[in-house]
N, C-alpha and C positions, 0 to 999 in steps of 0.2 A: 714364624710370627706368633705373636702370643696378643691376647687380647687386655688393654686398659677398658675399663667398662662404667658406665654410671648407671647406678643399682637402684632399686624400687625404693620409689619417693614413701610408699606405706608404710616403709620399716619406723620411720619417725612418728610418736603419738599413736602405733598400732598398740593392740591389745596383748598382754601379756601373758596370752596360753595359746595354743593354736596359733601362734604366727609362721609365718615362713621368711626368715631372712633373709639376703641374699648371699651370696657365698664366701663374699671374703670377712663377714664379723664371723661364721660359719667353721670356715677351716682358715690354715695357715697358709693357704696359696693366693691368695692374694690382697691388693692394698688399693683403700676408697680413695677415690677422691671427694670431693663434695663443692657443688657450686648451690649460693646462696644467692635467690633471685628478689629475697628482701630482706632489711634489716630488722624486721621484727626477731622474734627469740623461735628457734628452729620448730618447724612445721612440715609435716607429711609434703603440701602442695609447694612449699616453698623449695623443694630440694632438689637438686638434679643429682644423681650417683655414676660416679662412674667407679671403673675397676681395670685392676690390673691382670691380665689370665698368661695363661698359657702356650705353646704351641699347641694346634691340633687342632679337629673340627670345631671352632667355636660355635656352630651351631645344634651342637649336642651339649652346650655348655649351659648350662638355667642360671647363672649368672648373668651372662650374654643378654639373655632372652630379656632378664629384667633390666637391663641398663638403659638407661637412653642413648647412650654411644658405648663405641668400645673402640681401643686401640692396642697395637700388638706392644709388645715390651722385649720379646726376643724368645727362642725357643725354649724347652721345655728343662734342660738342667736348669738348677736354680741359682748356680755361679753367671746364669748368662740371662738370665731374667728375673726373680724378685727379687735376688742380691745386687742385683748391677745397679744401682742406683743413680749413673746416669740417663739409664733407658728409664729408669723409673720419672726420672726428674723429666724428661724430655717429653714424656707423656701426659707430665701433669702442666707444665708450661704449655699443651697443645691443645690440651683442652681447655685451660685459664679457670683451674679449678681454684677454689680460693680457701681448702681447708681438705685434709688428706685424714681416713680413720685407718691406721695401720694393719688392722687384723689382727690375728692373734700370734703370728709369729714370724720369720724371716727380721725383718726391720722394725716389727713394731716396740721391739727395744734394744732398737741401735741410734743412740746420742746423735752419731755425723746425719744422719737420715733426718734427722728431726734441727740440726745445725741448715743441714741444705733449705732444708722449707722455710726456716728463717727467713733465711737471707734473700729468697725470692717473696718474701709478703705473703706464706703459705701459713696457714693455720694448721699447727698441729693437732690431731685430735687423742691427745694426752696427757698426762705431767711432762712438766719443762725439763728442759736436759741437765740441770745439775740432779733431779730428784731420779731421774731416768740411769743416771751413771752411778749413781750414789746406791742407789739398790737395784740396780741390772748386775752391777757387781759384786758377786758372792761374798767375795772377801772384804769389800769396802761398805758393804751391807751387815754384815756382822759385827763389823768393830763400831758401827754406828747405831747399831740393836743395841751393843752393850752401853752404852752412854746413855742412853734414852729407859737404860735400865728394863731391856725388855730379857727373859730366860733364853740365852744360847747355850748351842752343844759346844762341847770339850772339842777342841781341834785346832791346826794348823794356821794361825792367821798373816798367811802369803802364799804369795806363786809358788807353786812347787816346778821346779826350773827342769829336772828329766829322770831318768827313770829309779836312777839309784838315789835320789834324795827323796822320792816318793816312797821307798823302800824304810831309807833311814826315818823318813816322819811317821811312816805306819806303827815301825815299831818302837818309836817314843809314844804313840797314842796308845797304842796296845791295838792287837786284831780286836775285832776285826774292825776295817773302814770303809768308808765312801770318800770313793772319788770321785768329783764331780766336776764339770765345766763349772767354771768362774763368771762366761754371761751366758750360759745354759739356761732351758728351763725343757718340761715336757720328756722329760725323761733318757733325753738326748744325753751321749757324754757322761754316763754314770755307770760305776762298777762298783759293785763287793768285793771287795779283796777279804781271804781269811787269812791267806801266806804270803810270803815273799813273793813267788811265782805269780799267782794272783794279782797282787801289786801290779810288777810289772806289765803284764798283760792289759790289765786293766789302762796304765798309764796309756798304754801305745795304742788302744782301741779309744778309748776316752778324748785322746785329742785328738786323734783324726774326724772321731763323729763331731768334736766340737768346733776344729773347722769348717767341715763341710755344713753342718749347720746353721751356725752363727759366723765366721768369721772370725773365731780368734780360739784360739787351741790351748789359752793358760786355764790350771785345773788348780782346786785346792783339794785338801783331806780332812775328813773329820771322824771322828767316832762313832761308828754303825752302834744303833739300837735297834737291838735285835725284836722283832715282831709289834713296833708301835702302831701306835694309827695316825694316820696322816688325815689333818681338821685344816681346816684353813678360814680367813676369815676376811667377807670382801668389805674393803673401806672406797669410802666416795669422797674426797675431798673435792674444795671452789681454790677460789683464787682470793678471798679473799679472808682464807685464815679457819675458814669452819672445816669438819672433819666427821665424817660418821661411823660407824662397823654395824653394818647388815646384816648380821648373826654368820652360822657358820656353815660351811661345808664338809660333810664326811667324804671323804676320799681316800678310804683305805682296801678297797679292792683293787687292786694293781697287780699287770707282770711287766716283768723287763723293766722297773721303775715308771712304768707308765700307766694312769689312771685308765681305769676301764669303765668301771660305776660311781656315780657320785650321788648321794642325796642331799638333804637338805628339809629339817633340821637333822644335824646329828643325835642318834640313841644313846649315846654316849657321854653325854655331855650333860651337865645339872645349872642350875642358873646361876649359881657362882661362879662358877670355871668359866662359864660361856660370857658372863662381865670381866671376869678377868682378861680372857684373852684380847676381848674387844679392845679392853680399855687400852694395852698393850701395843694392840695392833694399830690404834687411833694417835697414840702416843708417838709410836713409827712413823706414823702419815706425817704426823707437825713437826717432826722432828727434822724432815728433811722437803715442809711446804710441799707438800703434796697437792696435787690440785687434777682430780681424773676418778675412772675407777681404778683400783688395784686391789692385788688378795696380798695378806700377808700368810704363810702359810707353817704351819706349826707340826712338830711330831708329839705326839701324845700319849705316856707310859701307861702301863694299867694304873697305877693311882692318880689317875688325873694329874701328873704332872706334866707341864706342857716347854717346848723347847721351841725356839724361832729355827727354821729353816731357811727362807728365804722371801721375798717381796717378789711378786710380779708386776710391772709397771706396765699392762695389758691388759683390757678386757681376756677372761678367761675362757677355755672352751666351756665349763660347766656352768657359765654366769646363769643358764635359764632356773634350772633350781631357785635360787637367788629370789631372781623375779618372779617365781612363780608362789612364793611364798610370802613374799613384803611387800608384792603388786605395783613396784619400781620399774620402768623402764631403763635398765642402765645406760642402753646405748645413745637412747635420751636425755638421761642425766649427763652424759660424757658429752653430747654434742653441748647441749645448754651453759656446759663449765668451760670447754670452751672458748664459748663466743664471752664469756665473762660476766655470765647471768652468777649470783650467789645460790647457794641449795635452798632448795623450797621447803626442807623439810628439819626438823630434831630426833633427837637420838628419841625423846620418848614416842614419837611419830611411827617407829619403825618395829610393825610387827612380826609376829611367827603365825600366819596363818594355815593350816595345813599340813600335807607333807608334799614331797618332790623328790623323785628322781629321777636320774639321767645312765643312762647304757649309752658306751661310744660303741658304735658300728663298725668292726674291724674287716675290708680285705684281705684273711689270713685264712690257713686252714690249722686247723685246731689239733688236730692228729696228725702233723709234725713239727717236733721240738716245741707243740702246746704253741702255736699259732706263728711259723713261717710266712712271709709274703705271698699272696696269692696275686695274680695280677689276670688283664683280659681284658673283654670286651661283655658290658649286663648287657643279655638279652632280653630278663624281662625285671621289672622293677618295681614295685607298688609297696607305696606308704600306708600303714593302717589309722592315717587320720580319721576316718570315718566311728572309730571309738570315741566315745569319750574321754575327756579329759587328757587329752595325747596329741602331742607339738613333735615334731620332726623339721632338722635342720639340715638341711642337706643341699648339695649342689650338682647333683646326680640324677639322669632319668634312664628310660632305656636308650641303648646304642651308645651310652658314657663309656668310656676305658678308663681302668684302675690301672695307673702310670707306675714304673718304678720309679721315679724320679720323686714323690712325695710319700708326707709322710699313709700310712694304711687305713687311718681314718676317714670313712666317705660319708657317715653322719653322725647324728646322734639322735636318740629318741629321747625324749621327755615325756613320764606322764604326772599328774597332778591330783590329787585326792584329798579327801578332809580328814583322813589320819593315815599311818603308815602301810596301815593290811590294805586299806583301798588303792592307796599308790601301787602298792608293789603286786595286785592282784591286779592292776590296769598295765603294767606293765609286762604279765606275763601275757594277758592276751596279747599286747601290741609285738612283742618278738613273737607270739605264734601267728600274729596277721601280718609279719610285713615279710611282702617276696622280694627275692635278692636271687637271681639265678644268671648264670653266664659261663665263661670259660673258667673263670674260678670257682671250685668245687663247689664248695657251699662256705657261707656267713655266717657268723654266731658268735653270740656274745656270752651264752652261758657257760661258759668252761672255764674255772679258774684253777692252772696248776696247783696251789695251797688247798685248793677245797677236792678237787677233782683231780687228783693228781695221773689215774690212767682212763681218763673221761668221766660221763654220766653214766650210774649205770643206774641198770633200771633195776626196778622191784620184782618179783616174781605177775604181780598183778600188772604192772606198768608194761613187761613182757609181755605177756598176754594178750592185753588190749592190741599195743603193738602191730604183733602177728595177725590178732581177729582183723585187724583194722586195710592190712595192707592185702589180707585174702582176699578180704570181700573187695577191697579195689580190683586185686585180678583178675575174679570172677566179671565185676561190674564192666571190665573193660572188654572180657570175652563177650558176653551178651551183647556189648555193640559193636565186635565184630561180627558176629552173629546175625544180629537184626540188617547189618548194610549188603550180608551177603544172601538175605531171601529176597532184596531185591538187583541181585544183577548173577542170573541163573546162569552166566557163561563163567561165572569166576570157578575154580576148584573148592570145595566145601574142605574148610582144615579144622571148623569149629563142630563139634557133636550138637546137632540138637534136642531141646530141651533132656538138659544132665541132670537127676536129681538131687545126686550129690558130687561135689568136686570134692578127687581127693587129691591134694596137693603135699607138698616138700616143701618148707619153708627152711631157709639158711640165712640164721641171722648171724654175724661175725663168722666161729667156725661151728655152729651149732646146727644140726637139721631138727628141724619141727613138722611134725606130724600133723595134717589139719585136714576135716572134713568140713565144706561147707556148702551150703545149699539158700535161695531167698526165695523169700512171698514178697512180692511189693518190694515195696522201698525198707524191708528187711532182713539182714542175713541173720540164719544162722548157725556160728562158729563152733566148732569144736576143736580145742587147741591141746593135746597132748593130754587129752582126758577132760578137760575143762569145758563148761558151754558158757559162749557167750553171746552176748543179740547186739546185733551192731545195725544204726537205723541211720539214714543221712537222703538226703536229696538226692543223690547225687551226680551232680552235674559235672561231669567229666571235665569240662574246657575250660571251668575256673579255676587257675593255683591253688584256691583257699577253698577248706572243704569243710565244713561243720556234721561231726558226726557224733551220736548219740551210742555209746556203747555201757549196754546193760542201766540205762537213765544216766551216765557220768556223761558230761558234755564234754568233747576234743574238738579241735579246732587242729585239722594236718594241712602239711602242702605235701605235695606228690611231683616227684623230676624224674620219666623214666623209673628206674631202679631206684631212687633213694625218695625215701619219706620222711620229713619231717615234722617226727612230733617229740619234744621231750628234750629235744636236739635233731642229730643226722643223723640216719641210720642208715643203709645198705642194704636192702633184702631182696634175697634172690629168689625165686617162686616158679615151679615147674607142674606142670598134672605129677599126677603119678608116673606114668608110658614116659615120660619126656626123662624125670628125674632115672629113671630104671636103663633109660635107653643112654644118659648123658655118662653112666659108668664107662662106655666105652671111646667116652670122646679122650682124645691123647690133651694133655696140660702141657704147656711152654714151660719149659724149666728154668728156672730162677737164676736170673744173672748171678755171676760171681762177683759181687762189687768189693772184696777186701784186695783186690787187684787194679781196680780205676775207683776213679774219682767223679764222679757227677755232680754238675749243680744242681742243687734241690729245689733253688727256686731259678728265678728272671733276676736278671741285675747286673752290677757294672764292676767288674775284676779288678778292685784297689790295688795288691798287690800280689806278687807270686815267688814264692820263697825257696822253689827247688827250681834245679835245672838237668837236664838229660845227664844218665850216671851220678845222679848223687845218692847218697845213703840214705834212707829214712826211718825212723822209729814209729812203733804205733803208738798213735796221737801227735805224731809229731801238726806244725802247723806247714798244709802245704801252700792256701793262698789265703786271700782274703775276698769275699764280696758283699758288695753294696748294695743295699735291695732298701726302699721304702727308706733314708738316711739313717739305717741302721745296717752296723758292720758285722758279718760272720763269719767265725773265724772255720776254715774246710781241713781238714785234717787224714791223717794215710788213717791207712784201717788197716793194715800189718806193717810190719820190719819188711823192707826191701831196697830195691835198688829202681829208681827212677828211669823207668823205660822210653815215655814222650810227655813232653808237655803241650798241653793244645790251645794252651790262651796264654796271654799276656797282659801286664796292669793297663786299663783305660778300657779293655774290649767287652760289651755285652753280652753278656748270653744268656739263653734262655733254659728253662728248669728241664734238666735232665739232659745238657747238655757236657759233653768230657769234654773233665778239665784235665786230667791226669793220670798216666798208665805206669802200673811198676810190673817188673818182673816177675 
């Protein structure tokens, strides 16, 4: 069973920083309903929510929690519950809701979904379905951009029918291209091709994600521009003809085609360009009676030349930026348009106050393939709203599981500042305060392949502290073994007491570090491969979040066991002296031979499988395919051989580090 849910009446006329939504305007798993208990123009107390969820414990669900009802919709793939849109429809007939907000993705721009709510006297909460079809779709979006006179890319304008005509249009565009779904969005269904090879690969991963995504597997092609920046810009049309552009969004930090940071206003951008685009983008909206929010979203060369990309007919994951700087409630403005209220406000109305950013919170681990699916159960969870200036949307608390069935996104941070160094120096506290710890290694959002290509690394100073940092935790955590063992005199004593100096082995990656360190009070001090440092902190062991003072520079670590983060994840391995001198004799497990089997690297569901027992294989050949988080990867031999077992087949689950396949 999966939960329909009706969500917090607050979210309507709340304040626009610090709010907490509820989860489906949040992520793309699931769809509002909305019941209206007056006719007045929409209000917090006026509202009942409900929602559509999952399978699973919905009482680990903080949707759930804020709904006034919930009902199931069917289990947890999305082909059997928020695609199914008879369960959807059945749900919404059952609670007699009288207006539906789609979320951010699944249905919320699929035309029939928004045709059914018609036809039952349901309020859609978005543009009408010719404006929905007309730029939901790529193809029929672009050739309506060109008429409306807005700057598109060079490319393909139709369905690319299958792999070898993807092939032939690549190479009438010239390498390299983008393939992308036709009613995509979110980074789903999109590839680089540079070659033919490329191409095709692309074609056959591209529509399978854009099935299982959206429902409909047709792709177009267009002209990759190599290293743009991706601007977008949200417009808010009524119903009765008016249209606005909200200034714009930067959204050019991205992997796998998919946004990871967004701010708001863009640095990039000069008040020409930023009218130009608007006006372009407002232009779009009338052009096809827009009436909702929507981004239109633009690629952006180094000379400020700007191309149309594509329209989303969807409230966006990044909208809080948005509001966070023109002090609009969007999803207020959306309900208001609507019930068929006209906009309350003019384009000169609409300022840039501030700055805003947004980190999306990925379930991944970072250090394979620069962020693979992670998946599990959080054990422990805590938001750093207690800062200023910092909004977290999430649908997540402790005892949540991160599903492979959706997409890896389980929040997003915003923080908000009165110019850019204060946003983004409020934002690195809030990634150094917020805990995210579980079966999944660790979370994080600061690693970007283009920028970090073999992670963060640290400075020789940044080292250092590091080291200082997580000795004096080991010492701090000896000392209360220590203190619990003077009092219970039957225990064995394994701690020395009072050491004056700890000398210790510190192994960070493959490096050992040398450290002496000894404390007075609430002060250690470090000596790290020659270096001294004074490291000073409360320290209060049982809280995740640890404020510590080294050499007067203020750090802010969390500590799991062996891994400390600060700066990112790190790994540090910490022994006395006696231990590390005595561990030379401990025997190491020897390292599987894996260019002989095949393991899943992550959790997920085995699309297809391409060898079978005695066949040939080349290295790199493609042996299966899996689905993790609705994105597909392709698993390949790791020598020349001969196909000894295969241990899975398409449709089966498995979990990460599980064989899939043995060669000779």
């Amino acid at each position: 069973m999966a939960g329909l849910w009706v969500g917090a009446a607050a979210l309507v006329g709340a304040g626009r920083r610090g709010r907490r939504l509820p989860q489906p305007l949040m992520r793309s798993s699931a769809v509002w309903t909305l019941k209206v208990r007056s006719e007045r123009a929409p209000r917090g107390p006026g509202l009942r929510w409900a929602s559509l969820g999952f399978a699973g414990d919905l009482s680990l669900q903080v949707h759930v929690k804020m709904a006034d009802e919930a009902v199931c919709v069917g289990p947890a793939p999305t082909s059997k519950s928020y695609l199914n849109m008879d369960a959807i429809m059945e749900a919404i007939k059952k609670t007699r809701a009288q207006a539906v907000h789609p979320g951010y993705g699944f249905l919320s721009e699929n035309k029939e979904f928004a045709k059914c709510l018609a036809a039952e006297d349901v309020i859609f909460i978005g543009p009408d379905t010719h404006a929905i079809q007309a730029m939901g779709d790529k193809i029929e979006s672009k050739l309506l951009a060109k008429k409306a006179k807005v700057n598109t890319i060079p490319g393909f304008d139709g369905v690319v029918k299958d792999a070898d005509e993807a092939v032939r249009i690549a190479r009438e565009i010239g390498y390299p291209v983008m393939i992308k779904a036709s009613a995509g969005g979110g980074g789903k269904g999109m590839r680089i091709a540079w070659d033919d090879e490329e191409t095709r690969d692309g074609f056959r991963f591209s529509s399978q994600e854009a099935a299982s995504s959206f429902g409909d597997d047709r792709l177009l092609i267009e002209k990759f521009i190599d290293n743009p920046r991706h601007i977008e810009i949200q417009v808010l049309g009524d119903k009765h003809g008016n249209a606005l552009w909200l200034n714009e969004r930067e959204c050019s930090i991205q992997r796998r085609n998919q946004k990871v940071v967004e701010e708001a206003p863009s640095i990039f951008l000069d008040s020409e360009t930023r009218r130009a685009m608007g006006e372009q983008a407002v232009a779009l909206a009338k052009a096809v009676k827009y009436s909702s929010a929507g981004t239109v979203e633009f690629l952006v060369d180094s000379k400020k030349n700007f191309y149309f990309l594509e329209m989303n007919t969807r409230l966006q994951v990044e909208h809080p930026v948005t509001e966070c700087i023109t002090g609009l409630d969007l999803v207020q403005e959306m309900i208001r348009v609507a019930k068929g209220y006209p906009l309350r406000h003019k384009q000169a109305d609409i300022p840039i106050n501030g700055w805003a950013v947004e980190c999306r919170v990925y379930a991944e681990d970072p250090y394979k393939s620069f962020g693979l699916p992670s998946v599990g159960r959080l054990s422990q969870y805590q938001e750093p709203i207690h800062l200023p200036g910092v909004r977290v949307d999430s649908g997540i608390q402790p005892g949540s599981d991160i599903s492979i069935y959706y997409d890896p996104m389980i929040s997003k941070l915003i923080t908000y500042g009165s110019d850019r160094t204060e946003a983004l120096k409020r934002m690195e506290d809030a990634l150094d305060n917020y805990v995210i710890r579980g079966k999944n290694k660790y979370i994080n959002t600061k690693f970007l392949s283009d920028v970090y290509p073999d992670g963060h690394k640290l400075t020789e100073i940044e080292r250092n502290q590091l080291l200082a940092i997580a000795s004096s935790l080991f010492v701090a955590f000896q000392l209360r073994a220590q203190h619990f063992q003077e009092h219970e005199n039957s225990r064995v004593p394994i701690i020395q007491p009072q050491v004056a100096n700890w000398q210790l082995s510190v192994k960070l990656h493959d490096e050992v570090h040398t450290v002496v360190a000894s404390n007075s009070g609430p002060t250690f001090s470090v000596e790290v491969d020659g270096s001294k440092l004074n490291v000073t902190s409360t320290w209060n062991l049982a809280s995740p979040l640890l404020s510590v003072s080294v050499d007067g520079t203020p750090r802010t670590v969390q500590v799991n066991v062996l891994m400390i983060y600060f700066e990112g994840s790190y790994k540090v391995h910490i022994l006395t002296k006696l231990a590390a001198e005595l561990n030379k004799y401990m025997l190491e497990k020897a390292a599987e031979d894996t260019s002989s089997i095949l393991r899943s690297p992550m959790p997920g569901v085995v699309v297809t499988v391409s060898v079978k027992p005695g066949d040939m294989v080349a290295e790199g050949q493609e042996i299966c395919v899996i689905e993790a988080m609705k994105m597909q990867n392709s698993m390949t031999a790791g020598k020349t051989g001969k196909v000894k077992s295969v241990r899975c087949k398409a449709g089966d689950t498995v979990g990460e580090g599980d064989l899939l396949v043995e060669l000779e």
